[in-house]
C-alpha positions as CSV (number, residue, x, y, z in Angstrom):
1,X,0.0,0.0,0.0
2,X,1.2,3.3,-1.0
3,X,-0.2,5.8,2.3
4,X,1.2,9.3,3.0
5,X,2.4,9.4,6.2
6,X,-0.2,10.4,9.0
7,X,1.2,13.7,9.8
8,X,-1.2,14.0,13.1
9,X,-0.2,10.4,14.7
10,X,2.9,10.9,13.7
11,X,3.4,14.3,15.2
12,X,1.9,12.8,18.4
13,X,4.2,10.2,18.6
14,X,7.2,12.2,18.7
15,X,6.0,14.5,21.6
16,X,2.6,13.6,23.2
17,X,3.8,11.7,26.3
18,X,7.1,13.6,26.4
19,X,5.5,16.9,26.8
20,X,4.6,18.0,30.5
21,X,1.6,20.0,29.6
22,X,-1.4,19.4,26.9
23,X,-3.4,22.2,25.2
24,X,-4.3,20.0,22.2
25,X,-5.4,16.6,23.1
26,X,-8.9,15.9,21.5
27,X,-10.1,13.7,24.2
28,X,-12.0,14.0,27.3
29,X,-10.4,13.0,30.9
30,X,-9.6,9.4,31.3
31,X,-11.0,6.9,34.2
32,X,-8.7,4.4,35.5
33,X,-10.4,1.1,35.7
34,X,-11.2,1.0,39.4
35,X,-13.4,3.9,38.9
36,X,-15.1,2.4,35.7
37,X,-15.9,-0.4,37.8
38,X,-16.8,1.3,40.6
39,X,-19.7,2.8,38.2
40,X,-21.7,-0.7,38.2
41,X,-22.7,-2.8,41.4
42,X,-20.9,-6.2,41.2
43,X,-19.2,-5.3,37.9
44,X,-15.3,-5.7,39.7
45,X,-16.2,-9.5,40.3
46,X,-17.7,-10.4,37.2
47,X,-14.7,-8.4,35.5
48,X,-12.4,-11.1,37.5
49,X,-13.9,-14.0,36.0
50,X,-13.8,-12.4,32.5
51,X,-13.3,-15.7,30.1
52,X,-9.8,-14.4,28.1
53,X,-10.7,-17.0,24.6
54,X,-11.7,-15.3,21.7
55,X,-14.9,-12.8,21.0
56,X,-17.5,-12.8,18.5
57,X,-16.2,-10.9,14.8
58,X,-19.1,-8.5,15.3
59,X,-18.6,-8.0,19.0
60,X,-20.2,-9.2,21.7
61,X,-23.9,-9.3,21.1
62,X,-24.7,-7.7,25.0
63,X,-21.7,-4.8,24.0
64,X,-23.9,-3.8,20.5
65,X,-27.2,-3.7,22.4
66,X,-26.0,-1.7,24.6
67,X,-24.0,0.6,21.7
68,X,-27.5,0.5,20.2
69,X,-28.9,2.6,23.1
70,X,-26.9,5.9,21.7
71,X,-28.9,5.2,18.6
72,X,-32.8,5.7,17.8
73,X,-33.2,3.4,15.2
74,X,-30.0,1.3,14.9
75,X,-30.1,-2.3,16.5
76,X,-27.4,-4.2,17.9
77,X,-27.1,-6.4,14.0
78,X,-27.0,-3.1,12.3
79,X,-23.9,-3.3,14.5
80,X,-19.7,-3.9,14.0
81,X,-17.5,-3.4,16.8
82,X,-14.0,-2.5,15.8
83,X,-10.6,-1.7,17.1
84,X,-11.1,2.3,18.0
85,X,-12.8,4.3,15.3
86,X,-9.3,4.0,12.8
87,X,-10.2,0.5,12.2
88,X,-13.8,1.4,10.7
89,X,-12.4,4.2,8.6
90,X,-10.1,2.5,7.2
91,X,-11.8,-1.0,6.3
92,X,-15.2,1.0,4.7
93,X,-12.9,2.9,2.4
94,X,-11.0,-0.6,1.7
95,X,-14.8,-2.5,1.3
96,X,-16.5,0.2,-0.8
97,X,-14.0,1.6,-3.1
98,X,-12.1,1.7,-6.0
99,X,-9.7,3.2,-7.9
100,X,-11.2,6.3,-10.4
101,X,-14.2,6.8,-7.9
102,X,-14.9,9.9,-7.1
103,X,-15.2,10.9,-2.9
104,X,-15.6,14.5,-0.8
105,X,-14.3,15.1,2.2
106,X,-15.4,17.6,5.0
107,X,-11.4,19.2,5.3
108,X,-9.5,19.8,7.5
109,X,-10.0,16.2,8.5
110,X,-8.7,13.7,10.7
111,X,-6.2,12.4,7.7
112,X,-7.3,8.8,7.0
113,X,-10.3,9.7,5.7
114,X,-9.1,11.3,2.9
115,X,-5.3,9.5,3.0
116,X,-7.0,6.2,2.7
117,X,-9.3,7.1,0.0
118,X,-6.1,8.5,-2.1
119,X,-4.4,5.5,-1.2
120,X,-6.7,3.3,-3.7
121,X,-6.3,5.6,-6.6
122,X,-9.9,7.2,-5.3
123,X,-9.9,11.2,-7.0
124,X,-10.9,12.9,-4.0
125,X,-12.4,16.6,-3.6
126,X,-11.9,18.8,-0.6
127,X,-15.3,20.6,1.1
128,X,-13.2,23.0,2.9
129,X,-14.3,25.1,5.9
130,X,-14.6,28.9,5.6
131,X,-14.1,31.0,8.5
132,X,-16.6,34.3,8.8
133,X,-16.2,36.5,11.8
134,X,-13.5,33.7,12.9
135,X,-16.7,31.4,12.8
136,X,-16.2,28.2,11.0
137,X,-18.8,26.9,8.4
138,X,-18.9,24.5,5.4
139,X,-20.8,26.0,2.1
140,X,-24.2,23.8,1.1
141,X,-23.9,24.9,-2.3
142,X,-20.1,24.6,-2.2
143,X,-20.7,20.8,-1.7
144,X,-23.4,20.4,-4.5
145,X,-21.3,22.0,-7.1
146,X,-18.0,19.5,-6.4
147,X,-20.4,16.2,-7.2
148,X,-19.6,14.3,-10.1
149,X,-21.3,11.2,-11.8
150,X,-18.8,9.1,-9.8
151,X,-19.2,10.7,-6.7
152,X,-19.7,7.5,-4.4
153,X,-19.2,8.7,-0.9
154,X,-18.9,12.1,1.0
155,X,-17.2,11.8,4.3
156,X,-18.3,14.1,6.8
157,X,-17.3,14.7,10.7
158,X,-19.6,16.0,13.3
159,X,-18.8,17.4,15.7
160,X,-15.9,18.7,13.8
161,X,-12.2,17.9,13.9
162,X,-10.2,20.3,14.3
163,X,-12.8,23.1,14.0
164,X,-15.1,22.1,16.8
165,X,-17.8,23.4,14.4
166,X,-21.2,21.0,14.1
167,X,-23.6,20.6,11.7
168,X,-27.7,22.1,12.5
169,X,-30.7,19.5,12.1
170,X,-32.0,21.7,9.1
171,X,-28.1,21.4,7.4
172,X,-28.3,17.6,8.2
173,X,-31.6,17.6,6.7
174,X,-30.2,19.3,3.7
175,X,-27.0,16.9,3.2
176,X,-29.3,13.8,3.2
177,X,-31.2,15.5,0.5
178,X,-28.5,16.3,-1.7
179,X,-26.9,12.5,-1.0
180,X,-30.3,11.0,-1.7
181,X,-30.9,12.6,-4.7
182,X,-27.2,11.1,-6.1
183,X,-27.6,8.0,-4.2
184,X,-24.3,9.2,-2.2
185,X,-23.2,6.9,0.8
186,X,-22.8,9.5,3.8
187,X,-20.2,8.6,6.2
188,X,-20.1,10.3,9.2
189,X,-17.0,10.1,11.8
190,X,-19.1,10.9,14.8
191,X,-16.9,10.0,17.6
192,X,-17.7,13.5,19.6
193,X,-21.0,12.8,19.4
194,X,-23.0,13.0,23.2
195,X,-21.1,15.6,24.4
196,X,-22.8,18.1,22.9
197,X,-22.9,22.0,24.7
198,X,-26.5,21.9,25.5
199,X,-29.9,20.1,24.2
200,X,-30.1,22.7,21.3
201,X,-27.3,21.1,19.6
202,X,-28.1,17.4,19.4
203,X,-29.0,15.8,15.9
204,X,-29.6,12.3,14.9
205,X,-26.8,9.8,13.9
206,X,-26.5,9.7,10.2
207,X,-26.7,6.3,10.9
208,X,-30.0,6.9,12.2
209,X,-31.1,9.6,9.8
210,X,-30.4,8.1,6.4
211,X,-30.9,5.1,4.4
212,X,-27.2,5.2,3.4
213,X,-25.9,6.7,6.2
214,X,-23.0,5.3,8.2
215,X,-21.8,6.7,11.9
216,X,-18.8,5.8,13.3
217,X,-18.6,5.6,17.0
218,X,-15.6,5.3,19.3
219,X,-15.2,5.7,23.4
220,X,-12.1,6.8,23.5
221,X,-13.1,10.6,22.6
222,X,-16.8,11.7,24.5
223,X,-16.0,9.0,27.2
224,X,-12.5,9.5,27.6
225,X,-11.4,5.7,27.0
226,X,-9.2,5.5,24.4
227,X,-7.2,2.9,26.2
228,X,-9.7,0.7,25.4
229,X,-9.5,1.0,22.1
230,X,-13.1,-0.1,21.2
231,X,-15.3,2.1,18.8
232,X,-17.9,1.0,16.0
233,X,-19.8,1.2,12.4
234,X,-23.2,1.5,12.3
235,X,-25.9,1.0,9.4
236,X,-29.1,0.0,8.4
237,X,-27.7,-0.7,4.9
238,X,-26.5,-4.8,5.8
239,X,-23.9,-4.9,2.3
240,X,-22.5,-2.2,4.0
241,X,-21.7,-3.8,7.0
242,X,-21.0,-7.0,5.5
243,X,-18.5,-5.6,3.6
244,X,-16.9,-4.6,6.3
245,X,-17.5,-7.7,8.2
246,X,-15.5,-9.7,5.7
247,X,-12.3,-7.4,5.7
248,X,-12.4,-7.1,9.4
249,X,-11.7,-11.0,9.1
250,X,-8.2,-9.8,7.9
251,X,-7.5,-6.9,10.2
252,X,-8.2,-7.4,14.0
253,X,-10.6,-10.4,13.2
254,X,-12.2,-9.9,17.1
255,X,-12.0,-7.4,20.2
256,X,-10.0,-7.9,23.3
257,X,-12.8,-9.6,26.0
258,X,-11.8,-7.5,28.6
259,X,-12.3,-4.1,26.8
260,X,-15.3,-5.5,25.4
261,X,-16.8,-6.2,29.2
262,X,-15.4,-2.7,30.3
263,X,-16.8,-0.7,27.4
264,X,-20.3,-2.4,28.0
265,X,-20.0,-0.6,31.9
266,X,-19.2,2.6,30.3
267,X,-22.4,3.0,28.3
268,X,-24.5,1.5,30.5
269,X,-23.5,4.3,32.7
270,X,-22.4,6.3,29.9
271,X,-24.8,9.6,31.7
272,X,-22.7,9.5,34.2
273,X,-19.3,9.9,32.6
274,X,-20.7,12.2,30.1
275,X,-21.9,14.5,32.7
276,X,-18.5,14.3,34.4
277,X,-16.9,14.8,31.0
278,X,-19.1,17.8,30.5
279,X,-18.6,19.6,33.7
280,X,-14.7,19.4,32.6
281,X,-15.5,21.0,29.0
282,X,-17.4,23.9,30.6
283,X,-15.2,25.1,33.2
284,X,-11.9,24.9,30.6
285,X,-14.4,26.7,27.9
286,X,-14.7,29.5,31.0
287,X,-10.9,29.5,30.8
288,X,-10.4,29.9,27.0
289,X,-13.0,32.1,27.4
290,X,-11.1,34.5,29.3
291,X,-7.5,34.3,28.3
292,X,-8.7,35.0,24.6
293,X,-10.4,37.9,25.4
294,X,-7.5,39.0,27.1
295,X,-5.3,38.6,24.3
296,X,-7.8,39.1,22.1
297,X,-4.8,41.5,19.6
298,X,-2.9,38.3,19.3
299,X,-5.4,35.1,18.8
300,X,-9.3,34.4,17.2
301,X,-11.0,32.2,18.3
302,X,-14.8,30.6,18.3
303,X,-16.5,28.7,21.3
304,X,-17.8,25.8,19.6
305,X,-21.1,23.7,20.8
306,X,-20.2,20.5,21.0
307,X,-17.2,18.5,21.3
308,X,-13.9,18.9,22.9
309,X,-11.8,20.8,20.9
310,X,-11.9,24.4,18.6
311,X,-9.2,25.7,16.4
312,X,-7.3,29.3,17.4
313,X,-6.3,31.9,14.9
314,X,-2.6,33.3,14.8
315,X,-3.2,37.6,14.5
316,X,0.5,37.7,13.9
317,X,2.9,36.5,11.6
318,X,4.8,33.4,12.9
319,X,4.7,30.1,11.4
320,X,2.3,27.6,13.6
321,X,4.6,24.8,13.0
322,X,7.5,27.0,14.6
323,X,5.4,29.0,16.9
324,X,4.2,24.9,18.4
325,X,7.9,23.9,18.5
326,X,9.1,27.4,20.8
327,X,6.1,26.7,23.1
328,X,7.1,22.9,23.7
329,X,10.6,23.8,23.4
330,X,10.4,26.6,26.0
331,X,7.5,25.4,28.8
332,X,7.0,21.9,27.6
333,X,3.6,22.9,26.3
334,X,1.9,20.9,23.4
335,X,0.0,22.9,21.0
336,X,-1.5,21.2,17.5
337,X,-0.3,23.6,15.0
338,X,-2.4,23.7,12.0
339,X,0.5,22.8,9.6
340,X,-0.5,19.3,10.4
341,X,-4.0,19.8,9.1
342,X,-2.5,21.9,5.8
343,X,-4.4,24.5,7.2
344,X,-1.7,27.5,8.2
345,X,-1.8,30.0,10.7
346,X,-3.7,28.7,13.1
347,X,-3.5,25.7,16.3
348,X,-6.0,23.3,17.6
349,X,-6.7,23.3,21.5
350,X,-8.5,20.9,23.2
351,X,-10.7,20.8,26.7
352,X,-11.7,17.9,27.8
353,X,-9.0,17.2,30.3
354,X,-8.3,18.2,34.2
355,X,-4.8,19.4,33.3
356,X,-6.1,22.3,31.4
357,X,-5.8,25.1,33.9
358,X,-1.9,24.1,34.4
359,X,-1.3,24.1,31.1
360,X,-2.9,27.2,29.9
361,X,-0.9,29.1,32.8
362,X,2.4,27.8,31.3
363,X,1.0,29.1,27.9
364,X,0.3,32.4,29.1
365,X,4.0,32.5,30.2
366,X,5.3,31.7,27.0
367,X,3.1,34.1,25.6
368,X,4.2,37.0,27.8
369,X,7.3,36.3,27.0
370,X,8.1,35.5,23.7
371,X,4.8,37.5,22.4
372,X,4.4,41.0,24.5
373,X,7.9,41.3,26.3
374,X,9.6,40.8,23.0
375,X,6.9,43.5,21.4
């Protein structure tokens, strides 16, 4: 396979765990697995006697019905539990395409879905965001006008990475129209979905919403689990899923039985680490709030509704990829610049983590320093 390099992981693997303090990390706070546990009356002991032989392909059936509770209309067999929400990306793209078809994807994106794609010879079209009164937005019209006869899917991400920006029920409504009416699969990488801002902003899985609509679900992002690397592919369109079934057989072939058994505790008490996760989200949001308003002359910047994370816009002319390097290089602080996105001039920041209020005072040093001292 000939793959570009993903810049993202990549750039995470060189600095994420030696860094001391996070700005950029797109997940929410993690549990340790005492206090998943301790979420679910009798759950420790049943963990102990977890049987360690292999798992069913799809995942275990008790794990999808309870995934099926996120959805409205989705049921445990319109179900595939993956490894993580890379897994599901990557084997859809492999199941359902082919080289001279035609994709769109919702950019900046999280790279394989548009990497991958390339990867099989796939022309692919970029629905880019445009920023208006530094608020992020994605152009209807825009996306009607780059369809081709051979368009065959149109990846999409809401909530969005790295713009935090999120799709409205009436501009959901809309994209299913325009997919219908090409018979477009829509895929949707939904893994900040439930952790939306307030009611006002909740929509319904395009999974849920549309004939040939595909969500992708994960727990390492809204539920702050990554370790367990467990996410998901839902449809009600069964080739789909078979497709994906069949290549899955040459990937991960099962799950891990004890993530399996601890992701089922998360979402059956999924309100409660949601909340928790929440409560995190708002009080850093109070913090960003407030230290871009006070340096409102050197960074833009718009509160997104949902999710975890929100891009920042440099007022000044220094190279993001440099400007990242100084701030890690100086206070050990890891910013996202938005080289790795190919989108210049600007950084991603995340809020979903305790740490937040350590690491945004160490940022304020280094922008004191090297940013109004220096001035």
């Amino acid at each position: 396979m000939n793959i570009a390099p993903f810049k993202l992981e990549r750039y995470y693997t060189l600095h994420e765990f030696s860094a001391e303090f996070s700005l950029c990390n797109s997940d929410c706070e993690a549990l340790t697995i005492q206090e998943l546990l301790a979420l679910e009356t009798g759950s420790a002991e049943k963990f102990q006697n977890q049987w360690l032989g292999y798992t069913e392909s799809k995942g275990n059936p008790s794990l999808r019905n309870d995934i099926s509770g996120i959805y409205s209309t989705i049921t445990p067999d319109d179900l595939l539990v993956c490894a993580g929400a890379q897994e599901p990306i990557f084997l859809f793209s492999q199941a359902h395409l082919k080289q001279g078809d035609h994709v769109i994807v919702q950019t900046p994106c999280y790279q394989s879905l548009q990497s991958v794609p390339e990867s099989i010879g796939c022309s692919v079209s970029r629905w880019d965001v445009v920023y208006k009164n530094t608020r992020p937005t994605f152009d209807l019209s825009q996306l009607s006008d780059l369809i081709t006869d051979k368009t065959k899917v149109i990846f999409l991400n809401t909530p969005h990475n790295p713009t935090g920006f999120h799709f409205s029920k009436a501009a959901q409504e809309e994209l299913i129209t325009i997919a219908r009416k090409n018979n477009i699969i829509l895929f949707c990488d939904e893994v900040y979905r439930e952790l939306e801002h307030g009611p006002a902003h909740t929509i319904p899985a395009f999974a849920d919403a549309y004939e040939l609509g595909v969500s992708v679900g994960v727990l390492s992002k809204s539920y702050g689990l990554p370790g367990l690397r467990i996410g998901w592919v839902a449809s009600k369109n069964q080739e789909i899923l078979e497709r994906i079934a069949i290549l899955k057989e040459y990937t991960t072939i099962c799950n891990s039985a004890p993530s399996e058994f601890l992701a089922g505790v998360a979402l059956r008490n999924r309100a409660t680490i949601l909340e928790r996760n929440l409560g995190i989200v708002q009080q850093n949001l109070g913090l960003f709030d407030a230290f871009f308003e006070k340096y409102s002359d050197l960074f833009a910047w718009w509160r997104p509704q949902a999710g975890p994370i929100a891009l920042v816009q440099m007022k000044f002319d220094t190279n993001d990829m440099a400007f990242a390097e100084r701030a890690l290089k100086d206070k050990k602080v890891l910013l996202l610049p938005g080289g790795i996105y190919n989108f210049p001039g600007y950084f991603r920041i995340g809020f979903g983590r305790a740490g937040i209020p350590q690491a945004l005072n160490k940022f304020e040093e280094f922008v004191v320093e090297n940013l109004i001292s220096s001035s």
